[in-house]
C-alpha positions as CSV (number, residue, x, y, z in Angstrom):
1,X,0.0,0.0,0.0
2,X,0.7,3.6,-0.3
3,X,1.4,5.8,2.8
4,X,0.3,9.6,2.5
5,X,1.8,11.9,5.0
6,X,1.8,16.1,5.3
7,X,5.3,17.9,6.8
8,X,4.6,21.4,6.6
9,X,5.0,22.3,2.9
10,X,5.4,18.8,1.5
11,X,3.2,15.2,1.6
12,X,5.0,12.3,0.6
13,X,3.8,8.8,-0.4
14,X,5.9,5.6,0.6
15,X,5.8,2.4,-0.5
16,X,4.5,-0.3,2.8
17,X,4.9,-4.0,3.2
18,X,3.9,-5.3,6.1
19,X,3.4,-1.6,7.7
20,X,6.9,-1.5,7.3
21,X,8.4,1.7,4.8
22,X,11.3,0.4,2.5
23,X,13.0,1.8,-0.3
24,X,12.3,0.1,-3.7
25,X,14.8,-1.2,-6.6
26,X,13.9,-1.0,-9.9
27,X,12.2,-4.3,-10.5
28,X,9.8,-3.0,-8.1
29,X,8.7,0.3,-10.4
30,X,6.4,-0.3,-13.2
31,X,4.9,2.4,-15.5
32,X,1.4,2.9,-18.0
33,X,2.5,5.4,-20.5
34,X,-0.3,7.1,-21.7
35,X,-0.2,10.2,-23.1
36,X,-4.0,10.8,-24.2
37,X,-5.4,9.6,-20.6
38,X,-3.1,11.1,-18.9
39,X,-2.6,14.4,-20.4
40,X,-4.0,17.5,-18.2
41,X,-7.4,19.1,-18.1
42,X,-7.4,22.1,-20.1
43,X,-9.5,25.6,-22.1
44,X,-9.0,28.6,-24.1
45,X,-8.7,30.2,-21.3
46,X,-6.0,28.3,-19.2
47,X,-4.0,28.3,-22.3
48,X,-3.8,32.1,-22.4
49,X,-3.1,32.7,-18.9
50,X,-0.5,29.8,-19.1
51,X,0.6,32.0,-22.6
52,X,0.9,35.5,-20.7
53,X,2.6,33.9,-17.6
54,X,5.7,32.3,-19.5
55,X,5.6,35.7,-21.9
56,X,6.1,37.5,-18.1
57,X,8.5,34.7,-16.7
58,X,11.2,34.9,-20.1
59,X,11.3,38.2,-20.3
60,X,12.6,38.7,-16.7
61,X,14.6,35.8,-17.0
62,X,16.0,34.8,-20.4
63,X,17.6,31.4,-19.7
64,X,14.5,30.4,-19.7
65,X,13.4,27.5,-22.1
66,X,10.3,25.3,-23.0
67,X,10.8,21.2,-23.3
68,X,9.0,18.2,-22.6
69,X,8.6,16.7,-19.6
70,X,6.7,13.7,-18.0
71,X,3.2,14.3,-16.1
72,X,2.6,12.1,-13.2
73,X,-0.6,11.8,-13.4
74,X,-0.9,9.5,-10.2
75,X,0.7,6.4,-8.9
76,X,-0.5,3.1,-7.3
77,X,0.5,-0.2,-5.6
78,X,0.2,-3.9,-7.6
79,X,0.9,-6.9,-6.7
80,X,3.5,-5.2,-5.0
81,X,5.4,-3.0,-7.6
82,X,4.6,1.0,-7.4
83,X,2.9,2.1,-11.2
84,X,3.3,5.0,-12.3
85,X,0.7,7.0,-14.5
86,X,2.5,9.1,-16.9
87,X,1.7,11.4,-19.6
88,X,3.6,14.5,-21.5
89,X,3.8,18.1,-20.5
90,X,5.9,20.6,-20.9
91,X,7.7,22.7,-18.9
92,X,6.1,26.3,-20.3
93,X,3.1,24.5,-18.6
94,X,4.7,24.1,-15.1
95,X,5.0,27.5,-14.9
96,X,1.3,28.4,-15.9
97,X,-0.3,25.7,-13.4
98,X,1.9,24.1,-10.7
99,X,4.2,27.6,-10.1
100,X,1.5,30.2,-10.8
101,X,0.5,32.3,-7.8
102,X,-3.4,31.1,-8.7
103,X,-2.6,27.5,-8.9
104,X,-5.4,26.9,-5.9
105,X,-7.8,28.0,-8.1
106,X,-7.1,25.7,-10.9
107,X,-7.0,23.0,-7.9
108,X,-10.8,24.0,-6.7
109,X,-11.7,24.0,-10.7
110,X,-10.3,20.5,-11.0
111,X,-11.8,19.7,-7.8
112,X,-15.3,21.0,-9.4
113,X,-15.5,19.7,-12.8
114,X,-13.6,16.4,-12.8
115,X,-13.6,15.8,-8.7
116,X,-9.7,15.9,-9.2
117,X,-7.8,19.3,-7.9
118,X,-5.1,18.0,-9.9
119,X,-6.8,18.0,-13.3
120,X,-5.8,20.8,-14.6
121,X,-2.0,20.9,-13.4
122,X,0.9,20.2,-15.2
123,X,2.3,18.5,-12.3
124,X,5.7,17.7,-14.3
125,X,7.7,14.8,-12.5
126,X,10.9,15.9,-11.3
127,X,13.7,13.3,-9.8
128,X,16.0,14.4,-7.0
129,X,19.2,12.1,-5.1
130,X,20.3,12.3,-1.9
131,X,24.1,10.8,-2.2
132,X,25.9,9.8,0.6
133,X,29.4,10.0,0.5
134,X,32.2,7.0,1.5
135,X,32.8,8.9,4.6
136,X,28.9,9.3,5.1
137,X,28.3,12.2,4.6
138,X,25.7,14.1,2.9
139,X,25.6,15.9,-0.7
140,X,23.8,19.3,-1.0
141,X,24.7,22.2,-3.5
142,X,23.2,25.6,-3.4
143,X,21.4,27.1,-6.8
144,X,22.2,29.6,-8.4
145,X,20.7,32.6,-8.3
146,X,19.5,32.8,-12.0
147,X,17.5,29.4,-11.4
148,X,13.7,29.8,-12.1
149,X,12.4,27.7,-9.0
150,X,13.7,28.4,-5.2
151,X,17.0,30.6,-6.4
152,X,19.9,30.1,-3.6
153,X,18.5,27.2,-1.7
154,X,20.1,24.7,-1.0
155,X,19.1,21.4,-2.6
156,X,20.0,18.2,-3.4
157,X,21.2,16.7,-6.9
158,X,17.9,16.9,-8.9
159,X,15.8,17.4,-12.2
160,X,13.5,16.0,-14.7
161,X,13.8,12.8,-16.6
162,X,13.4,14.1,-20.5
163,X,10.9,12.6,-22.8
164,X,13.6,14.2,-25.8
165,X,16.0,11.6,-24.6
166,X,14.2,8.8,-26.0
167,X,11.3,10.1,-28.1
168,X,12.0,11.5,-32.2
169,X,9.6,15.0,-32.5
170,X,6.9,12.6,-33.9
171,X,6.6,10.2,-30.5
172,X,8.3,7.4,-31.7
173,X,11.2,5.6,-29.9
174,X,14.7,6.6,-31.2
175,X,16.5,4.5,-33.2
176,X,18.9,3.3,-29.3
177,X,15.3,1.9,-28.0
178,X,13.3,1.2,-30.6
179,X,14.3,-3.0,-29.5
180,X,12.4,-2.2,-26.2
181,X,8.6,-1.5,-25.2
182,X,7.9,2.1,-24.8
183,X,7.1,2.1,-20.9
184,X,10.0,0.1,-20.7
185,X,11.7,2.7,-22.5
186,X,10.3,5.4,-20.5
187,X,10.5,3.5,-17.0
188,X,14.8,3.6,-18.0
189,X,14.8,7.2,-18.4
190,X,13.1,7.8,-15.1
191,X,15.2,6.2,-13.1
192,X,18.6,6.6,-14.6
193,X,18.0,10.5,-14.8
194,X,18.4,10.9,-11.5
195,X,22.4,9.3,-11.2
196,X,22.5,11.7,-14.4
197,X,21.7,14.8,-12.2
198,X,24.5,14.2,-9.9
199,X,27.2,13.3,-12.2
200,X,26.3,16.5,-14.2
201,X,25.7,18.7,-11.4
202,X,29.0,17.5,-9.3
203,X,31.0,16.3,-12.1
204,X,31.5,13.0,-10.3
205,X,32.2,9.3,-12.6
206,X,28.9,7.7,-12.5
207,X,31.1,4.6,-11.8
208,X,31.1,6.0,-8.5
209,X,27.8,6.1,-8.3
210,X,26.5,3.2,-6.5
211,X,23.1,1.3,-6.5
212,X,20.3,3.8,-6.6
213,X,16.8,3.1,-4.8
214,X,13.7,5.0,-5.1
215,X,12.4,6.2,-1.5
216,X,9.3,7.5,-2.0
217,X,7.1,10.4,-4.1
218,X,7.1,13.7,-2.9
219,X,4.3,16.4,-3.7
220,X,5.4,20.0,-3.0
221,X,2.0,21.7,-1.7
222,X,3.1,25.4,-2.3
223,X,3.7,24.6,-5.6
224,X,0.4,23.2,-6.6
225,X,1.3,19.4,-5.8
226,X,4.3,19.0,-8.0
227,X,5.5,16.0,-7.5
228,X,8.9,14.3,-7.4
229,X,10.7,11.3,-7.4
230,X,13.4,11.0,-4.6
231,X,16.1,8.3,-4.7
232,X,19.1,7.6,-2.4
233,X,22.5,6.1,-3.3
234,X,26.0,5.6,-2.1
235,X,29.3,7.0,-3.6
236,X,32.6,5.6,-3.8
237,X,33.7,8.6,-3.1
238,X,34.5,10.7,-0.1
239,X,33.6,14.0,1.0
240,X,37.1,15.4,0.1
241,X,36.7,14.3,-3.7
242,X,32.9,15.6,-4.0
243,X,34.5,18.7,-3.0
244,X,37.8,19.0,-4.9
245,X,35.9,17.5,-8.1
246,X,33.1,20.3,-7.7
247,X,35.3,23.1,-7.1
248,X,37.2,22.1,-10.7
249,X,34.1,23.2,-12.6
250,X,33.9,20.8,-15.1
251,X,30.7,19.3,-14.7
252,X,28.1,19.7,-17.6
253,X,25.4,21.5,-15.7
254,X,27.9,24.2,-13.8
255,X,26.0,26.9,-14.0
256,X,22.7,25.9,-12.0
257,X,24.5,26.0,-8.4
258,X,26.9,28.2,-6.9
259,X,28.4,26.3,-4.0
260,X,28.6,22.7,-2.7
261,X,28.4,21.2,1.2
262,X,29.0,18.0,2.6
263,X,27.1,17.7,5.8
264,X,28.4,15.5,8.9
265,X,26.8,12.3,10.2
266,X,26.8,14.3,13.4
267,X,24.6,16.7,12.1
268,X,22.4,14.4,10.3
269,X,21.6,12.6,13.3
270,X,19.9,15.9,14.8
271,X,17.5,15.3,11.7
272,X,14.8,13.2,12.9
273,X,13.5,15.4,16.0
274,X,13.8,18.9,13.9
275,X,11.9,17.2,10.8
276,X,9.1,15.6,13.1
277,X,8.7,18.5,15.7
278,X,9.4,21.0,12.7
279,X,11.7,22.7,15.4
280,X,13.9,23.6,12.8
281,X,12.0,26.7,12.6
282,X,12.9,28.0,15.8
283,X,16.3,29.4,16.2
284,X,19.1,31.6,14.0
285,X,20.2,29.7,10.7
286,X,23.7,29.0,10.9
287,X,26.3,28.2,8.1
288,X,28.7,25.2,8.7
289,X,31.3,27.4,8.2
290,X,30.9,29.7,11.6
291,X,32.9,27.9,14.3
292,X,32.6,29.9,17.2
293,X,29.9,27.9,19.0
294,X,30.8,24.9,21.3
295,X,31.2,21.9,20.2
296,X,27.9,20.6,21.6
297,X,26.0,23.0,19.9
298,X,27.2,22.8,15.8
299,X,25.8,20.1,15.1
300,X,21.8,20.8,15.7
301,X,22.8,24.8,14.2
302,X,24.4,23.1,11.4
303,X,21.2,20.6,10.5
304,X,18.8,24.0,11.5
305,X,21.0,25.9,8.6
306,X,20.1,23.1,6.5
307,X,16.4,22.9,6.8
308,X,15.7,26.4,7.2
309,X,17.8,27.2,3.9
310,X,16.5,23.5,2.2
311,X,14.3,23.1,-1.2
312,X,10.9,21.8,-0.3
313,X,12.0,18.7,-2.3
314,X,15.1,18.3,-0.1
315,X,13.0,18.8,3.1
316,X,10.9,16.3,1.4
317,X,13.7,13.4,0.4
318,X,15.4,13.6,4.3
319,X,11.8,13.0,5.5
320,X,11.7,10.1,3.0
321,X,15.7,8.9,3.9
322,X,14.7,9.0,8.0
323,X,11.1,6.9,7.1
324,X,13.5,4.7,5.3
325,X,16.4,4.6,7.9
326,X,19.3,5.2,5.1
327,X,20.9,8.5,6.4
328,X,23.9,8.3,8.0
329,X,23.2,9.0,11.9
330,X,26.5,8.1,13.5
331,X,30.0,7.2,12.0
């Protein structure tokens, strides 16, 4: 079964066996593709509101683009496996639903005419890794300020896995895939896009990458329920390469973050209590670089820093990783 649960700004949905939360491997992820069923809700006038809002949104920031993305039009549990339900958007239409300032009243219009607040959203599917390093500690860069969604925060690895990969302009499988069944196809891109994000956002091998699971979905309620798909692996790697590899610049996607920080099992283990109490609210944020508190005191600042300055989505994925017991909490 699937386990709902609200924190704050964020639900997320975990896979259960047994009342007991686990993350998945890949056997256990199946897909339906569907495009037509599972393509948003939409009229005339949505389309021009969407139109004016992206016309606003590129000409304050022009690194702006439009591309396909994936919909997630809804998931469920079978015969143990998590499905799923995916259609095409785009990410023009992101901006016009999901990150509009009136996406609650697309939600109560989806909620009126189809019984689904959802309906009419884009609700592109996004993919995000926490990566813990050999010396277990934990990945997090901070975005750059140009980014269109949650400039400066600190997040982890993430993105969107891209229909363009695999799809020619008329929706047929490229020639690489055209051996395999389209949701097969698709279900590949999903869940290798996310080791993709953090070799080209730290410029790490993805031989050092190791074996990835899927911890759970995560739907971002200030932003309309977009939802996401967080998974977890370990590096081969430690902290000391992540950083001296970062700090070369060579990674393909160099641009989208400005720094990189590797946070301490220490301070991960202060996790739990701040994410469940939401205490993390309370108090001064704190960088890990000021050292002029005691010693008994820098590790809760430090995790505070981190989940006062987080992403929804990595608020989100360390609820997900302390559901799942796979961060770090002691050497």
């Amino acid at each position: 079964m699937l386990v709902r649960a609200s924190y704050g700004n964020v639900d997320i949905l975990v896979p259960t066996w047994a009342s007991v939360s686990a993350a998945i491997s890949r056997s256990y992820l199946g897909a339906k593709f569907e495009p037509e069923n599972f393509a948003r809700k939409t009229s005339k006038h949505i389309e021009d509101e969407i139109d004016a809002i992206w016309k606003s949104k590129c000409a304050k920031n022009d690194r702006l683009y439009n591309a396909s993305k994936f919909r997630l039009a809804g998931c469920e549990m079978k015969q143990d496996n998590l499905v799923l339900h995916l259609g095409l958007t785009c990410y023009k239409d992101l901006c016009g639903t999901n990150l509009s300032e009136n996406f609650s009243l697309l939600q109560a219009k989806g909620t009126k005419d189809f019984s689904n607040k959802q309906a009419y959203m884009s609700d592109v599917l996004g993919v995000g890794l926490l990566a813990i390093t050999s010396d277990a500690c934990l990945v997090v860069t901070r975005r750059a300020q140009w980014t269109g969604e949650y400039p400066g925060a600190l997040d982890r690895p993430g993105g969107h896995p891209e229909p363009s990969h695999i799809f020619l302009p008329d929706g047929s499988l490229k020639p690489d895939y055209s051996h395999l069944k389209t949701e097969e196809t698709v279900l590949q891109e999903v869940w290798g896009s996310a080791k993709q994000e953090a070799v080209d956002e730290l410029g790490i091998s993805e031989a050092n990458i190791g074996e990835v699971s899927l911890m759970g979905v995560t739907l971002n309620t200030e932003a309309g329920g977009r939802p996401s798909l967080e998974f977890y692996a370990k590096l081969g790697v430690s902290s000391e390469h992540v950083t001296t590899t970062y700090k070369l610049g060579i990674q393909a996607e160099v641009e989208e973050s400005s720094s990189v920080h590797l946070l301490r099992p220490q301070t991960l283990a202060q996790l739990p209590c701040l994410l469940q109490s939401h205490s993390f609210i309370e108090g001064a944020a704190r960088s890990p670089d000021d050292k002029d508190e005691p010693e008994e005191d820098i590790h809760l600042q430090e995790a505070r820093w981190l989940l006062q300055e987080a992403t929804p989505a990595l608020r989100a994925a360390l609820l997900l990783a302390v559901n799942t017991r796979l961060l770090p909490l002691s050497l």
